[in-house]
Structures are given as structure tokens and as C-alpha cells.
C-alpha positions as a Python dict, from the first residue, in 0.01 Angstrom:
ca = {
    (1, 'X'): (0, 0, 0),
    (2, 'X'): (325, 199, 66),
    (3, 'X'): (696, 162, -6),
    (4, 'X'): (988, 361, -43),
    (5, 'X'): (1150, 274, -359),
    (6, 'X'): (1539, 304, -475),
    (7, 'X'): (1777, 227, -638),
    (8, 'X'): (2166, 350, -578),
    (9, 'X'): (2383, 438, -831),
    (10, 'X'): (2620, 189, -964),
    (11, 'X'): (2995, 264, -750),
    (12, 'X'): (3197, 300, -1026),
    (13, 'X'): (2945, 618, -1123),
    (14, 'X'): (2941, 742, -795),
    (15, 'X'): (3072, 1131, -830),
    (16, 'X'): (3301, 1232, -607),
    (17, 'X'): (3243, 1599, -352),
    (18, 'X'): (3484, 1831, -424),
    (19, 'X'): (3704, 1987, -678),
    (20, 'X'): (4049, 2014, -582),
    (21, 'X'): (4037, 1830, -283),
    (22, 'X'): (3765, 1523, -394),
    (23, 'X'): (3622, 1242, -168),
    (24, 'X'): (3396, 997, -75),
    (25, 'X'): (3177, 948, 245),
    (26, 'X'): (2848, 747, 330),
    (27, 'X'): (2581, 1016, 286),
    (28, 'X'): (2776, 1061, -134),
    (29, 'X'): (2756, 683, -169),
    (30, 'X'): (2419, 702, -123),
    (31, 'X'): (2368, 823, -438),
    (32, 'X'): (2068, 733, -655),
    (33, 'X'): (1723, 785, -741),
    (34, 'X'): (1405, 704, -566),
    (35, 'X'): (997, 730, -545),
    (36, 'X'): (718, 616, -368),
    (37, 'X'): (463, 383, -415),
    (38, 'X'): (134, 467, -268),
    (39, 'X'): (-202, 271, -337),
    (40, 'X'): (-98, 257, -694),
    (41, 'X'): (41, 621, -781),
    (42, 'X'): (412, 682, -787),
    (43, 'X'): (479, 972, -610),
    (44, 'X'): (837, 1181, -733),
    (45, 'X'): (822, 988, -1068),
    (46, 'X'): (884, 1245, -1312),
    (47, 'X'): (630, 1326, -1623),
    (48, 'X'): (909, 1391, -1874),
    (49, 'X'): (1152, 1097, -1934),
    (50, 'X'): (1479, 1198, -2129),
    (51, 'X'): (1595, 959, -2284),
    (52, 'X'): (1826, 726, -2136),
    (53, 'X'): (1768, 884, -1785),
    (54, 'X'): (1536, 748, -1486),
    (55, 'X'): (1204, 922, -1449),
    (56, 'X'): (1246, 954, -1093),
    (57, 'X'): (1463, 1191, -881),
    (58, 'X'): (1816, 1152, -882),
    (59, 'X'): (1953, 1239, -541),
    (60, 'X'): (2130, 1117, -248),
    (61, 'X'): (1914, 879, -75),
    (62, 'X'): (2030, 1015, 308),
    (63, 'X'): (1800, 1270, 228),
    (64, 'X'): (1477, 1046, 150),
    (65, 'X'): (1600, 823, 444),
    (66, 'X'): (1698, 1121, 706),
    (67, 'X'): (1330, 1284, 654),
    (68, 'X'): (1085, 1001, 700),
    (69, 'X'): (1278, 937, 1058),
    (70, 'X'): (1218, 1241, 1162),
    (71, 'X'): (863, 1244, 1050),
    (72, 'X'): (789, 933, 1176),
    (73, 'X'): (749, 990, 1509),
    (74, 'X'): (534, 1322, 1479),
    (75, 'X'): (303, 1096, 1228),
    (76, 'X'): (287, 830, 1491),
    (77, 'X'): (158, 1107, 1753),
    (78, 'X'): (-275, 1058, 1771),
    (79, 'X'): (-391, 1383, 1650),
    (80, 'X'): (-691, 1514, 1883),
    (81, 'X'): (-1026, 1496, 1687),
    (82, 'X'): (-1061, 1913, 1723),
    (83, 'X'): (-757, 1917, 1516),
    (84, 'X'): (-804, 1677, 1269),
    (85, 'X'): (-919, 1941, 1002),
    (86, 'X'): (-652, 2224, 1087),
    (87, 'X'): (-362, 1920, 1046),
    (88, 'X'): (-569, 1821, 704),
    (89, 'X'): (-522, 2254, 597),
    (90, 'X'): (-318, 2428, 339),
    (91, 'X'): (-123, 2676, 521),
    (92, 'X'): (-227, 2908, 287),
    (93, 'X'): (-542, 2911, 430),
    (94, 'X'): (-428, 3074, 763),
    (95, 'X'): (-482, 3459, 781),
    (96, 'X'): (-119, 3566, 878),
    (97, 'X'): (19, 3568, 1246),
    (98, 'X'): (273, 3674, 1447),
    (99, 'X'): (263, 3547, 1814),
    (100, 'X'): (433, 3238, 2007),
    (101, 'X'): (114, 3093, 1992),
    (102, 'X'): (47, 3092, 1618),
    (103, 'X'): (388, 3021, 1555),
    (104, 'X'): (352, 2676, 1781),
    (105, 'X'): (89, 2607, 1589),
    (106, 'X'): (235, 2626, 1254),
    (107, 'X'): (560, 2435, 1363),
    (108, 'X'): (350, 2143, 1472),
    (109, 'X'): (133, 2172, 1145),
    (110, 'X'): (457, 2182, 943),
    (111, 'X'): (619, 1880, 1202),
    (112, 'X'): (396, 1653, 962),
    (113, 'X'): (534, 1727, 621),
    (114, 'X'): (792, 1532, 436),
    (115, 'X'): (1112, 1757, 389),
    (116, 'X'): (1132, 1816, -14),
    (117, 'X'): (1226, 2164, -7),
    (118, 'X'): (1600, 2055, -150),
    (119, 'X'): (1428, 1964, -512),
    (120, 'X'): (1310, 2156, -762),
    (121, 'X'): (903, 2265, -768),
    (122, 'X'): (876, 1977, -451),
    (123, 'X'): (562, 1812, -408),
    (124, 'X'): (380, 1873, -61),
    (125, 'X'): (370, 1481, 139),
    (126, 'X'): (198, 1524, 468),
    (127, 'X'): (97, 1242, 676),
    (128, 'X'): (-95, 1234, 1006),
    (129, 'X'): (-252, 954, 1252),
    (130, 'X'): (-609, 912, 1379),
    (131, 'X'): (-709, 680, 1660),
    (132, 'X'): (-1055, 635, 1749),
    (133, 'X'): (-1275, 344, 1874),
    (134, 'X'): (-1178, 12, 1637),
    (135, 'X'): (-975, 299, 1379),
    (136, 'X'): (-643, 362, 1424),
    (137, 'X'): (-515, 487, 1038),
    (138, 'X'): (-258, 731, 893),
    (139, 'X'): (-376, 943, 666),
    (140, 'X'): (-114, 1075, 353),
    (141, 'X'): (-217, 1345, 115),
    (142, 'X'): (-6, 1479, -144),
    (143, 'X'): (-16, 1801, -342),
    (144, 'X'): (188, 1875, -708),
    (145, 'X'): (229, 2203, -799),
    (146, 'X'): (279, 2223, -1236),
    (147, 'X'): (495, 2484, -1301),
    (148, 'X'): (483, 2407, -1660),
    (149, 'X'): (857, 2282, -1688),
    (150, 'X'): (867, 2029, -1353),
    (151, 'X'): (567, 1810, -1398),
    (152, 'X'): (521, 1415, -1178),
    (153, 'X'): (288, 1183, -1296),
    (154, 'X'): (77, 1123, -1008),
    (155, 'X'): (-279, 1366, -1017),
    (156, 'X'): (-211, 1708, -900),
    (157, 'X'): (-341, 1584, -534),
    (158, 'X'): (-452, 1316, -405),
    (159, 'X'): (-520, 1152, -11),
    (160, 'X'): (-471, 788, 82),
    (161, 'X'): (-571, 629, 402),
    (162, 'X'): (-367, 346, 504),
    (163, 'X'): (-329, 182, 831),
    (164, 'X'): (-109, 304, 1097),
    (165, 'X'): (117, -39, 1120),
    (166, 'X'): (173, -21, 768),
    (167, 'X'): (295, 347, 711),
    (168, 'X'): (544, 245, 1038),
    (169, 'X'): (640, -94, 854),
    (170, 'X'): (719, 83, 517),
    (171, 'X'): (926, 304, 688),
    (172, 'X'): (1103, 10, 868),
    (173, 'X'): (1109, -172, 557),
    (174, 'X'): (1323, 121, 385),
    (175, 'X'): (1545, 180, 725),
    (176, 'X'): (1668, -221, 668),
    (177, 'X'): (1689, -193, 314),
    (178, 'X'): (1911, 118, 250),
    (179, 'X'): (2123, 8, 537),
    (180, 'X'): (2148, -349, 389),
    (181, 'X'): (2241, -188, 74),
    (182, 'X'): (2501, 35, 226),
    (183, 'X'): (2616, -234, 440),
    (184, 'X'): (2715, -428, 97),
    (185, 'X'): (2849, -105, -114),
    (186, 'X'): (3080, -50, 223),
    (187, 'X'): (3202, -430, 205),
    (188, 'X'): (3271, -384, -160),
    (189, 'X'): (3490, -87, -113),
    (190, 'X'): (3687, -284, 151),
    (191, 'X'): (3764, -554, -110),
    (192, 'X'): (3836, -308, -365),
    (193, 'X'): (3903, 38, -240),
    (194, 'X'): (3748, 382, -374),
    (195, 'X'): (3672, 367, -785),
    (196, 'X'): (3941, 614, -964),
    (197, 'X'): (4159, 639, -675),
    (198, 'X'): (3945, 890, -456),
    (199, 'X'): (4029, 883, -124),
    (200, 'X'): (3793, 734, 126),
    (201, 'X'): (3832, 673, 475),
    (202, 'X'): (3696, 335, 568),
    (203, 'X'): (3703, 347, 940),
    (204, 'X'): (3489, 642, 922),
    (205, 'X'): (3262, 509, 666),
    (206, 'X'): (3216, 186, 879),
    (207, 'X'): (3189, 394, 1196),
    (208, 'X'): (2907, 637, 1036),
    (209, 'X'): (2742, 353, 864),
    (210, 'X'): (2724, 220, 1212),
    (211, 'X'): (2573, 500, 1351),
    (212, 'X'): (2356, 515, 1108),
    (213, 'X'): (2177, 232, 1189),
    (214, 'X'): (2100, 276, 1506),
    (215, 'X'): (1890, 602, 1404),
    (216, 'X'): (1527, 489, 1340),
    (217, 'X'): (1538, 326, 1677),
    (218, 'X'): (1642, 594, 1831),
    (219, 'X'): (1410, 816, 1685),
    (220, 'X'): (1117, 585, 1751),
    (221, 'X'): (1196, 591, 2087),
    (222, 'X'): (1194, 986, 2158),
    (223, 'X'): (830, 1035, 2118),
    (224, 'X'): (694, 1374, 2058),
    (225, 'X'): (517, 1522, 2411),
    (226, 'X'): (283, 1779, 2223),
    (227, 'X'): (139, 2045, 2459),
    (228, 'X'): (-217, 2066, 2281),
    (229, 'X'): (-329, 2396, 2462),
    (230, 'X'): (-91, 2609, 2329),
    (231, 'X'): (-146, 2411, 1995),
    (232, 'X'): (-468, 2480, 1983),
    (233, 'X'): (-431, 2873, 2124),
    (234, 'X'): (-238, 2972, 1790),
    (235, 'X'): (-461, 2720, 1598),
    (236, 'X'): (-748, 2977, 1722),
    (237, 'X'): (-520, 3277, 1604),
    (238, 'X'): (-425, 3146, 1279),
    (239, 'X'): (-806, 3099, 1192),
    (240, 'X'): (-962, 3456, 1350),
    (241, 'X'): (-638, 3677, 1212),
    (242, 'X'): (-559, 3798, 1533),
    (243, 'X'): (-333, 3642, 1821),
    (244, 'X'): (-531, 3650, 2142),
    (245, 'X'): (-493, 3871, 2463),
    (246, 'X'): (-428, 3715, 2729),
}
């Protein structure tokens, strides 16, 4: 119903950072290009193919991989029935706000979008959970805005409710395979050292790749404590226009 799809770039046409001084570490060797698979859509595929090129986006996969962790665990968080229609907003909606309150707001609003600002004319991915009696679902919407040159194939929005243990699993299920995947493109750089003679350090690449690993856990474990008053104080600014006296 979900997935996080990859597929990393072949080591020998791995690019180097740098210019003069040029090197390799984990988060470059993660180079590739990725999508997602969602009830049947293919979100980040591309609508123009060049020839000879993938239709998805070419990037480092640390960045697909960092941002779902960190999203995770706000997703995971129940939202409160009351705010089950300001999570479900466009920003752009809000009549414009400057207090602590309104601000809290937005930052929580915001806590449940996938980070795409790196590419170019990013599609909006926001996920959020609802519990109630027998339901307990995550709900993903996505939004793609056609500038006329950047155009994905998937409609120009769309929602998709999935169940909660299945959002957490693909998310799992893309943690073990990108660090199974790194795990072998580290051992094959053991046997055979950096392609081209680029230096690499391998203590530090095993070290970080270590590290690494350890990071959905950890994240899963520091579970967001949300203090829903003050969420809903600037929730009640951002809708009125005005941040309220206390």
C-alpha cells in the first residue's frame, strides 16, 4: 500500500564531492534515485523521461532516508479529533500571524510534512494519525504544484488512508533496506578500495554507517510530548487573524 522505492547508483558512477580536494563518504555513496509507491500512484516519478535517464529523482538517498525518521514519530503522535481538520489545511489558508502561539501552531502543522524543499518545484507529502474506537489509520495526502517545466505523474493531489502499522512498517522496511544496501556497497569498497583512486576513509565510513543504523530506533523511541493547549491557542489565532490577549 506503501513503499519507499530506490535504487543507488552503480559505484563506479558514484561522483566524487569536491574539486580540488575530492572524496567519498556514506551520505555521497548514497547516491541514486528514488519514489514512492502509494495505493498505486508513484509519487516523485517524473512526467518527462529523457531519454536514457530514470524518471524519478536523482539524489542522495540520506535525504529520503533522514526525513521520513524524523517524521515518523510526529506521524505516529494521535492527533486530537478538534484538530483533525486544521492538520488536514493548506497553510495558505491561515490569515497571517505573528505570536508564540500561532507560531507553535504552525511548527507542529509543518512537524507533519515530508522535507522536499531541497528539489526543484517539490511536491507537498503530509501524513498524520487518527485513533478512534476500532480505527487507528494514517492518513497521507499529497499536493503537485505544475509549473509548466517540472511536472510528476501522479494527479495534482490526491489523499490515501492506510493503516497506521503499515505506514510504520514501510518506513522500517526502507530503514533495513538502505542500510542493507550500504552495508554491501561499504564491504565492496573494503575488497576493492574507492573507484578512480578517490580517497575514502573506511574506518569512518564503517563507523558512520554504524551510527547510522541505530537512528530509526532511536528516533522511535523519543516520542513527541505535544502540549495541545498552546497548539490549539495559535490554531485559534491562525483561523480569527488575530493572536489572542491574554
Amino acid at each position: 500500500m506503501i513503499r519507499f522505492r530506490f535504487v543507488l547508483t552503480p559505484l563506479g558512477r558514484v561522483a566524487p564531492w569536491g574539486d580540488e580536494d575530492r572524496s567519498l563518504h556514506w551520505f555521497g555513496l548514497t547516491d541514486g534515485w528514488y519514489w514512492i509507491e502509494l495505493a498505486g500512484h508513484e509519487l516523485l516519478r517524473h512526467m518527462q523521461e529523457a531519454p536514457g535517464q530514470t524518471p524519478y529523482v536523482d539524489y542522495y538517498l540520506a535525504r529520503l532516508w533522514e526525513d521520513p525518521i524524523e517524521l515518523t514519530p510526529a506521524v505516529l503522535e494521535a492527533v486530537p479529533a478538534d484538530l483533525l481538520d486544521f492538520v488536514a489545511a493548506d497553510p495558505d489558508s491561515w490569515e497571517p500571524v505573528e505570536s508564540d502561539a500561532a507560531s507553535t501552531a504552525a511548527v507542529w502543522h509543518g512537524g507533519h510534512t515530508l522535507d522536499l524543499g531541497y528539489l526543484r518545484q517539490p511536491p507537498r507529502i503530509r501524513a498524520w494519525r487518527t485513533v478512534r474506537d476500532d480505527l487507528d489509520v494514517v492518513t497521507v495526502t499529497w499536493r503537485n504544484d505544475d509549473d509548466g517545466d517540472v511536472r510528476f505523474t501522479a494527479p495534482p493531489s490526491g489523499q490515501v488512508v492506510i493503516p497506521s502499522e503499515s505506514f510504520l512498517a514501510a518506513v522500517r522496511r526502507f530503514h533495513h533496506d538502505l542500510m542493507t544496501a550500504m552495508g554491501r556497497r561499504i564491504r565492496a569498497l573494503e575488497r576493492t578500495g574507492a573507484p578512480n583512486g578517490i580517497p575514502l576513509d573506511l574506518e569512518q565510513l564503517r563507523a558512520e554507517h554504524a551510527d547510522r543504523m541505530t537512528w530509526l530506533a532511536r528516533a522511535l523511541r523519543d516520542a513527541p510530548e505535544t502540549d495541545w493547549t498552546a497548539v490549539r491557542a495559535g490554531v485559534t489565532e491562525l483561523h480569527q487573524g488575530v493572536a489572542v490577549q491574554e
